[in-house]
C-alpha distance (Angstrom), angle and dihedral (degrees) to the residues before:
residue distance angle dihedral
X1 . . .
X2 3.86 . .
X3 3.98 117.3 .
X4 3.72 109.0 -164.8
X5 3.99 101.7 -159.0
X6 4.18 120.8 -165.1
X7 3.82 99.3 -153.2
X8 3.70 88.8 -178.0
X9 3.96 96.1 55.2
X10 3.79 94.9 30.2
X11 4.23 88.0 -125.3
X12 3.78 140.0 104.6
X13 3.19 125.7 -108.0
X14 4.08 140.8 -157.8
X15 3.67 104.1 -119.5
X16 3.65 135.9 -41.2
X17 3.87 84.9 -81.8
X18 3.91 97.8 45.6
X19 3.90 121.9 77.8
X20 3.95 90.7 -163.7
X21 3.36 118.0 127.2
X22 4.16 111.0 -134.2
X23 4.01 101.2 -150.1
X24 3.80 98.1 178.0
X25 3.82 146.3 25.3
X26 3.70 139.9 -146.9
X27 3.82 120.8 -146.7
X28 3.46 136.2 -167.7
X29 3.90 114.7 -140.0
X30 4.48 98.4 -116.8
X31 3.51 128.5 146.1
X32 4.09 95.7 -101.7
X33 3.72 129.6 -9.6
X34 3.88 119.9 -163.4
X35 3.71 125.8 -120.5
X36 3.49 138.8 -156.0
X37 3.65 110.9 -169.7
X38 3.85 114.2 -162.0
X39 3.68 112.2 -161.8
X40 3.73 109.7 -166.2
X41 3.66 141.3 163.4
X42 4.29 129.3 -142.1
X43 3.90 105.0 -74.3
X44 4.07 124.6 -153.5
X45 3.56 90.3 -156.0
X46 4.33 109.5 122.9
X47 4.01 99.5 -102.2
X48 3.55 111.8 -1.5
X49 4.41 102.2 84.0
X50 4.07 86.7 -162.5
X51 3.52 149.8 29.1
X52 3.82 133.0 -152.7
X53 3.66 113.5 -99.3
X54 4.09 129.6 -178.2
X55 4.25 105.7 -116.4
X56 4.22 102.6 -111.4
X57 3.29 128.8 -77.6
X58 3.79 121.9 -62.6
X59 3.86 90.3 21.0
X60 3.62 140.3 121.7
X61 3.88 127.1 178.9
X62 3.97 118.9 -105.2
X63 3.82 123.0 -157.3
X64 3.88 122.6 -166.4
X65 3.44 130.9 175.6
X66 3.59 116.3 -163.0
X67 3.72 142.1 174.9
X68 3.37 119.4 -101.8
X69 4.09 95.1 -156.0
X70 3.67 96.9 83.8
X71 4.19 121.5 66.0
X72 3.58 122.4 -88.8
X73 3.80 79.9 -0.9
X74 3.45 96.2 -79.4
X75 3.81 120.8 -175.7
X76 3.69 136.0 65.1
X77 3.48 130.5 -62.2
X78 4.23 111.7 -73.2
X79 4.39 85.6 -165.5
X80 3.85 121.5 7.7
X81 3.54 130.3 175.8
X82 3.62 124.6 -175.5
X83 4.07 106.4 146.6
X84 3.59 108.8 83.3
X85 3.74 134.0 167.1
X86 3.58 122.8 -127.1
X87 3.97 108.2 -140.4
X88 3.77 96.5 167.3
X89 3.73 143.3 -17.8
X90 3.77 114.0 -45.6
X91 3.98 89.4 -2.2
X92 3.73 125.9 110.1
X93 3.95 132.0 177.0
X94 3.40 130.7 -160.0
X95 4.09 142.2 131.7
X96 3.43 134.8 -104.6
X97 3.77 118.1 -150.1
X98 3.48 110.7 -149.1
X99 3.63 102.9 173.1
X100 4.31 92.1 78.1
X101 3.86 114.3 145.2
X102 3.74 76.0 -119.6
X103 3.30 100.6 66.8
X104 3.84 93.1 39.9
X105 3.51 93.2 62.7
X106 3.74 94.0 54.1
X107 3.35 92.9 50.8
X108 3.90 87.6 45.9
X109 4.13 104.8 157.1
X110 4.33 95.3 -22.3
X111 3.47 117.6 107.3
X112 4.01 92.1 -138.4
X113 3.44 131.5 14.8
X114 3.81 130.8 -169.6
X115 3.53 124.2 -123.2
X116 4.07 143.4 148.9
X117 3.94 127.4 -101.9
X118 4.07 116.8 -164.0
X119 3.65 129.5 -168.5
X120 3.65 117.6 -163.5
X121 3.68 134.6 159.3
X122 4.08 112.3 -122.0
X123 3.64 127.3 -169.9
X124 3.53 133.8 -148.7
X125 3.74 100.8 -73.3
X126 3.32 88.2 43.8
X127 3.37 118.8 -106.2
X128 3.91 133.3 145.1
X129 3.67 127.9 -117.6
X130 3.72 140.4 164.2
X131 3.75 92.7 21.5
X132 3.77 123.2 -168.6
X133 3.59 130.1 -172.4
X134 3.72 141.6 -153.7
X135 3.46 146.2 -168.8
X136 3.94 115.1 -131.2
X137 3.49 134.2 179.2
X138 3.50 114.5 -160.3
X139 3.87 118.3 -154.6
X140 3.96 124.6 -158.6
X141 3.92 109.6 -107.1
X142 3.76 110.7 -93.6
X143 3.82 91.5 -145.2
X144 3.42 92.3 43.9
X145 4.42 90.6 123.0
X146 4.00 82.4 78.8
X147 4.12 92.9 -92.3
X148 3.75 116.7 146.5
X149 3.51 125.6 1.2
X150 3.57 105.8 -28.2
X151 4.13 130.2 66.1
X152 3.49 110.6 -169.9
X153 3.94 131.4 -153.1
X154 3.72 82.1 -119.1
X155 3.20 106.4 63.9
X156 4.04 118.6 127.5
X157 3.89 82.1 10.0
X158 4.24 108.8 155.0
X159 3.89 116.7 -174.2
X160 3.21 130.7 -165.0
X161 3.75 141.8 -171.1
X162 3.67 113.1 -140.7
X163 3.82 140.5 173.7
X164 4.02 115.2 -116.7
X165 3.69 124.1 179.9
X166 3.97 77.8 -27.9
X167 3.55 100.7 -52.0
X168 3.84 126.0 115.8
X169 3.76 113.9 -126.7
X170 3.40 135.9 165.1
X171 3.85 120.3 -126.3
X172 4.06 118.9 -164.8
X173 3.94 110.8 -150.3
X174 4.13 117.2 -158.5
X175 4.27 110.7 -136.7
X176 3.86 92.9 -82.8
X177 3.92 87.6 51.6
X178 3.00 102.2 -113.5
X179 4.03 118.6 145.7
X180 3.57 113.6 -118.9
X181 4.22 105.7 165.3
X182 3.31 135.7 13.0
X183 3.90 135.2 -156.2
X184 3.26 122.7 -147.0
X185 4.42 125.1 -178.9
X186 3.89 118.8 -100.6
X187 3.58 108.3 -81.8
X188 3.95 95.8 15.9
């Protein structure tokens, strides 16, 4: 997947030839999808609108994807990536895993959920710049019974919300049912 990212407008863009903005992304639940993250600047150059340019000095690029359930998003990460390789000026690779425990338990028994990615460019001391949002939906992986040429962790994987000591959590079962994590709320 290619991410085109306008650092100086804070959006996302098509291509380097394409001026239109890309305000949300669909997902498919996997265990790791590759990215190549194209940081890139306005060009004057006759039909190409931008032009790949390294992020500054002392920087790397951050992705977080987030729920959006919770206020102010609050909550950890449920996918982060923040090692990327640099393979040539203004482009980055990296993967995504999107097959955390996290993520499963947001998704729980829905077949999509929606939730918010960021990009942002963090130095050393780590603080944010330049950050750029996204809407995402993320949709449950339609071979996710093992058919084709994935097998996913999750396969045979039953959640289920229950009441404990009056608290909700959520409880994952494997195929034999058998429970193997539990989420409980923040501060539970």
């Amino acid at each position: 997947m290619h991410i085109y990212w306008d650092l100086d407008n804070h959006v996302f863009v098509k291509s380097l030839t394409d001026v239109q903005q890309v305000t949300d992304l669909d997902l498919i639940l996997r265990d790791q999808i590759a990215i190549t993250l194209h940081t890139v600047r306005p060009s004057s150059n006759d039909g190409v609108y931008f032009a790949e340019e390294g992020c500054s000095a002392g920087t790397a690029a951050l992705f977080g994807l987030k729920g959006t359930t919770q206020p102010k998003l609050a909550g950890g990460y449920l996918a982060v990536q923040a090692t990327w390789t640099k393979t040539a000026t203004g482009i980055y690779t990296g993967t995504i895993d999107l097959a955390t425990d996290e993520l499963l338990a947001e998704l729980g028994a829905e077949t999509s959920v929606e939730l918010k990615a960021e990009f942002c460019l963090r130095d050393a001391d780590g603080k944010d710049s330049d950050s750029t949002q996204l809407d995402v939906t993320l949709y449950y992986d339609v071979n996710g019974a093992g058919e084709g040429e994935t097998t996913p962790a999750y396969c045979g994987v039953l959640v289920r919300e229950e009441t404990i000591g009056g608290v909700k959590v959520l409880i994952l079962y494997n195929s034999d049912g058998v429970e193997y994590a539990r989420f409980n709320p923040p501060g539970a």
